[in-house]
N, C-alpha and C positions, 0 to 999 in steps of 0.2 A: 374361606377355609384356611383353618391355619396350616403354615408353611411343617413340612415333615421334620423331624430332628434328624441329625448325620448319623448315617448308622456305620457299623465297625464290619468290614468283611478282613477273613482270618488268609494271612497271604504270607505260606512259608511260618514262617517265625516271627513277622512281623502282625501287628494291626491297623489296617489300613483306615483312616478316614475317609467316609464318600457322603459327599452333601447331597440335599436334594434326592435322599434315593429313592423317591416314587415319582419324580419325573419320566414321562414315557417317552421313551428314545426309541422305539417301532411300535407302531399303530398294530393293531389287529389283523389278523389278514383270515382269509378260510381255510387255512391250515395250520396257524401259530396265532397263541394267546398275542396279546401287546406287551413291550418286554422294557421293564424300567431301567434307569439305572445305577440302581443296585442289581440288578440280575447280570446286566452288560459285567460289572465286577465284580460277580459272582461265577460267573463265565469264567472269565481269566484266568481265574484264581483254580478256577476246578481243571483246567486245561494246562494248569503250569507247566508242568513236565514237557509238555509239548511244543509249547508255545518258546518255553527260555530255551529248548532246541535249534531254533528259527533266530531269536534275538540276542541270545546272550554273546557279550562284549562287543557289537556292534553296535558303531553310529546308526541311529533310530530316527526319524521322523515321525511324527504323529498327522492323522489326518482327523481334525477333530469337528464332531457334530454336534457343537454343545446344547443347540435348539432340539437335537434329535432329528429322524429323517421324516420329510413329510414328502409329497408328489411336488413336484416343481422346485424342490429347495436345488439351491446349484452350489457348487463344489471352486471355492477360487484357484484359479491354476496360472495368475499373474497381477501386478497391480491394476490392473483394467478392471479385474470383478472385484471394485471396495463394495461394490452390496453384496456380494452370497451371501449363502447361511453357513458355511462350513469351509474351512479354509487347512493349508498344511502348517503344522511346525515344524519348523528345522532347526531352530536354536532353543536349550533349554526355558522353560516357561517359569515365570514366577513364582515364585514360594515353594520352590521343589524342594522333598525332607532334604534332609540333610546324609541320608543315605543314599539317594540318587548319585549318580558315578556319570561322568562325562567323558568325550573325548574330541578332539579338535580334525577338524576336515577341512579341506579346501575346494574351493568349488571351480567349474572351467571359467570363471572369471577370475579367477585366482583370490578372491576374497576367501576368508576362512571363519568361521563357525563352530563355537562349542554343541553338539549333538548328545541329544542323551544316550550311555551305553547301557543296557540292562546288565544288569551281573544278580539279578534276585528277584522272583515274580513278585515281590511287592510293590515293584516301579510301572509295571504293566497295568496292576490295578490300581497303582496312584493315576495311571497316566489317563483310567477310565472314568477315575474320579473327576478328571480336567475335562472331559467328553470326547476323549480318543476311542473312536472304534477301530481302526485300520494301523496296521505297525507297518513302516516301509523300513526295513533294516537294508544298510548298505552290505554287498557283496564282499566285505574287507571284517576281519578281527580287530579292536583295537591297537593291539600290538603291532603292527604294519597296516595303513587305513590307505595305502596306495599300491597294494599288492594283492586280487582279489583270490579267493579261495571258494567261491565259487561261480560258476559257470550259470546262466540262466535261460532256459529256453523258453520265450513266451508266444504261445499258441495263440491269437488273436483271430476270434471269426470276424469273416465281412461280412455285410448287409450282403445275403442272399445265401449264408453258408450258416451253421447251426455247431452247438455246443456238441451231438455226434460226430460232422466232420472233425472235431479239434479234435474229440477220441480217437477217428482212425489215425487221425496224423501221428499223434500223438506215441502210438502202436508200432508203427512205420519208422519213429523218432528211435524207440529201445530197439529195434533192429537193429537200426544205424550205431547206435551207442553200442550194441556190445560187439559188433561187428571191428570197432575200432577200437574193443579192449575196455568200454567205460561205462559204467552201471550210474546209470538216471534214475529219480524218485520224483512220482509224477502228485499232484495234485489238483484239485479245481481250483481253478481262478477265485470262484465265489458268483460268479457268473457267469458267464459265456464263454471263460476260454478255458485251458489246460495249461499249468507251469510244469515243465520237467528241470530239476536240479541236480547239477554234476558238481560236487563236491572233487577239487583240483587243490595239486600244490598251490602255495601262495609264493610264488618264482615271477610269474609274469604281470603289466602291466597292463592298465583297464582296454590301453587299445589294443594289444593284443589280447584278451580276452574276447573284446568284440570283432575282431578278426576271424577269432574259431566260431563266434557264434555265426558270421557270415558263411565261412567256408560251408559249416554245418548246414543252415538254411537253404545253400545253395545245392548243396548235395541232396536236402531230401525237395525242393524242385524237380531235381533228374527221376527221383524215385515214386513221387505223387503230383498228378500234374493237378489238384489242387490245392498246392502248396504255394505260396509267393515271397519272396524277399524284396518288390517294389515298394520302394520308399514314398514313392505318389500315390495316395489314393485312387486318381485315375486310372490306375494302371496295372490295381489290383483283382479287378475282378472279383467275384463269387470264388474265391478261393480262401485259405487260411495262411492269415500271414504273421509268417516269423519275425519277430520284432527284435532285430539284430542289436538295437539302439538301447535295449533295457542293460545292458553289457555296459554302459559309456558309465564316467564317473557321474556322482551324483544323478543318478535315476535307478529310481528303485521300484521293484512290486509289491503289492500286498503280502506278508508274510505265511505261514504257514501260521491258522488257528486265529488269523484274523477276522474280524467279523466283518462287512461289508457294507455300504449305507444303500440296500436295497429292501424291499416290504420282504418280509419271513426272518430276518434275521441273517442272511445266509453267511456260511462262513468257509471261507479259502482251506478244505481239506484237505488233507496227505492220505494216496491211497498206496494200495497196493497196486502192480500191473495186472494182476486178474481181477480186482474187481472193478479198475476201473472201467475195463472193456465192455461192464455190464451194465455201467450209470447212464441213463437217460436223460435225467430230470437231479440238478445238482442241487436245485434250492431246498431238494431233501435232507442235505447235510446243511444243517443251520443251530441255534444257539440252543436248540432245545433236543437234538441228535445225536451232536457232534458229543458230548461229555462220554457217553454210555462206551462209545467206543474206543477210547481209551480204556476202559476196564479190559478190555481185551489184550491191549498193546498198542504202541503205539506203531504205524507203520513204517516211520522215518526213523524208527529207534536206533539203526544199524549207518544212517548217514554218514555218519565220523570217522567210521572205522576206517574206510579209506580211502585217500587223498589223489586222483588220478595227473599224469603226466595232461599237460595240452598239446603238444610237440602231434599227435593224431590227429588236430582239428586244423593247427596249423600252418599241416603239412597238406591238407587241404584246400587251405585259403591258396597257398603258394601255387598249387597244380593248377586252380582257376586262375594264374597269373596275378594273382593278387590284387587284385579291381578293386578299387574304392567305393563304397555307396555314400549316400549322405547321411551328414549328422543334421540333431534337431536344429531348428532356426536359433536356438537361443545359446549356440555353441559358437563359438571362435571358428573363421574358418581353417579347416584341418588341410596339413598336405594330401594331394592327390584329391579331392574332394570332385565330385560332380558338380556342376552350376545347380544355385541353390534355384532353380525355376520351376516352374512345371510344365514336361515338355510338352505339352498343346501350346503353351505360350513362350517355349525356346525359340528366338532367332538365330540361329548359328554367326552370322556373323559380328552379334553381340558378345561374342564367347571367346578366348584363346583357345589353345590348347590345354592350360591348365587350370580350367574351369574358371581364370577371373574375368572380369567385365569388362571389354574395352570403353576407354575413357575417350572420345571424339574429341 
């Protein structure tokens, strides 16, 4: 069979080239056609408005699927998986037009990285034409990329808890928020969890921003007792756990209007807080859904307006004495830090006081 010619998807002002575009990048499923792609960039493109709300002037990472998603393909998340099918970028990729716009990051290894910044939905759909389905934008503007502006609450269910527990949390979560003065914009994951986002001054630095996300986790703990901020697995239980750590630098979530490498398409939606108290079943928002609603509006349209103080979340951590949790294994260790162990396997007398290892 001969190979397809590149077809032209219309992105802004620009025309983007996308090769391959009858390659199937999701399979069929019993609720969604199979989705090629050119359709994945055809997506983008029709979801612009939305999407450059989420990305634009932010260091970006691509999480890209160029085989497309099949059952079993696995996802690299370190040099250990050199065989996945689908792996992250972090540093711009080769042959990018010459309209693509960068910016430079630094990582907790202190190495640094040009990142691509969106500033035009035709980079989003260059980026689909590369086999990017997932946009991970850092929590920072270009213009200060160490000062983040916003806040990020990640809902994560555990094995024995479901995508409705992460709604009521999630419920529990806007309480909290406006209680302390600060209006969240919730969305689905794209699967199984709930993202709420507080757009903040850009004043504070990423460890204080994950400070207030602890403070916050720890408070709605008090308020839902299945809610968790344990950093060990073990120790989570059947409950939903707040992932305090999506806050740290370089780690980032699925964007808003991102599509997902899951069968239907599904794609990481922005709701409103009443509808979302009525969602079930999220893989309903997906690449063949998600478009129509925007002719409505978009629900995040109002984000920007305005920039909330942290000094409330902060002021929280502080009243819990300010306790440290862990950072990921692949962080420097941080002052205050807990032993990086898992406590079934802590020896106490392995341990100082200030979490390092004695050395026999």
């Amino acid at each position: 069979m001969a190979k397809a010619p590149a077809a032209e998807v219309q992105a802004g002002e620009r025309s983007v080239r996308v090769s391959s575009p009858d390659r199937v990048i999701y399979e069929r499923t019993d609720r969604t056609p199979e989705v090629t792609k050119l359709m994945v960039a055809e997506f983008f493109a029709g979801v612009g408005e939305g999407l450059m709300r989420a990305l634009r002037d932010r260091p970006t990472a691509l999480e890209r699927w160029t085989s497309g998603v099949r059952p079993g393909m696995r996802l690299a998340t370190g040099p250990q998986d050199k065989n996945a099918d689908a792996f992250y970028q972090k540093r711009v990729p080769k042959g990018a037009p010459d309209y693509l716009e960068t910016v430079q990051v630094t990582f907790p290894s202190g190495r640094t990285a040009d990142e691509i910044c969106p500033t035009e939905i035709a980079v989003p759909v260059w980026c689909a034409h590369m086999g990017a389905l997932t946009f991970h934008p850092w929590p920072v503007r270009r213009d200060d990329v160490d000062r983040p502006d916003e806040l990020r609450i990640d809902l994560d269910p555990q094995p024995g808890t479901t995508f409705s527990d992460a709604v009521r949390v999630a419920l529990v979560a806007k309480e909290l928020l406006a209680e302390l003065g600060l209006k969240g914009y919730p969305k689905t994951s794209g699967n199984r969890g709930v993202h709420v986002y507080v757009r903040i001054e850009p004043r504070w630095e990423f460890v204080d921003v994950r400070h207030a996300a602890i403070g916050f986790g720890r408070e709605l703990e008090k308020r839902d007792d299945g809610v968790t901020t344990a950093w060990w697995k073990e120790e989570r239980g059947k409950r939903i756990f707040v992932d305090f750590n999506q806050n740290n630098r370089d780690r980032t979530i699925a964007s808003a209007y991102s599509l997902r490498p899951i069968p239907g398409a599904p794609v990481s939606t922005p709701m409103t807080w009443e509808e979302l108290g009525g969602v079930t079943d999220p893989g309903a928002y997906n690449l063949f859904t998600v478009p129509d609603r925007l002719a409505d509006g978009d629900p995040w349209a109002s984000i920007d307006d305005e920039h909330h103080s942290l000094e409330p979340l902060l002021q929280l951590f502080e009243e819990q004495d300010s306790v440290e949790l862990n950072y990921p294994p692949d962080y420097p260790k941080m002052p205050g830090e807990p032993p990086r162990v898992q406590p079934s396997k802590k020896v106490e007398s392995h341990w100082d006081e200030d979490g390092n290892r004695v050395v026999e």
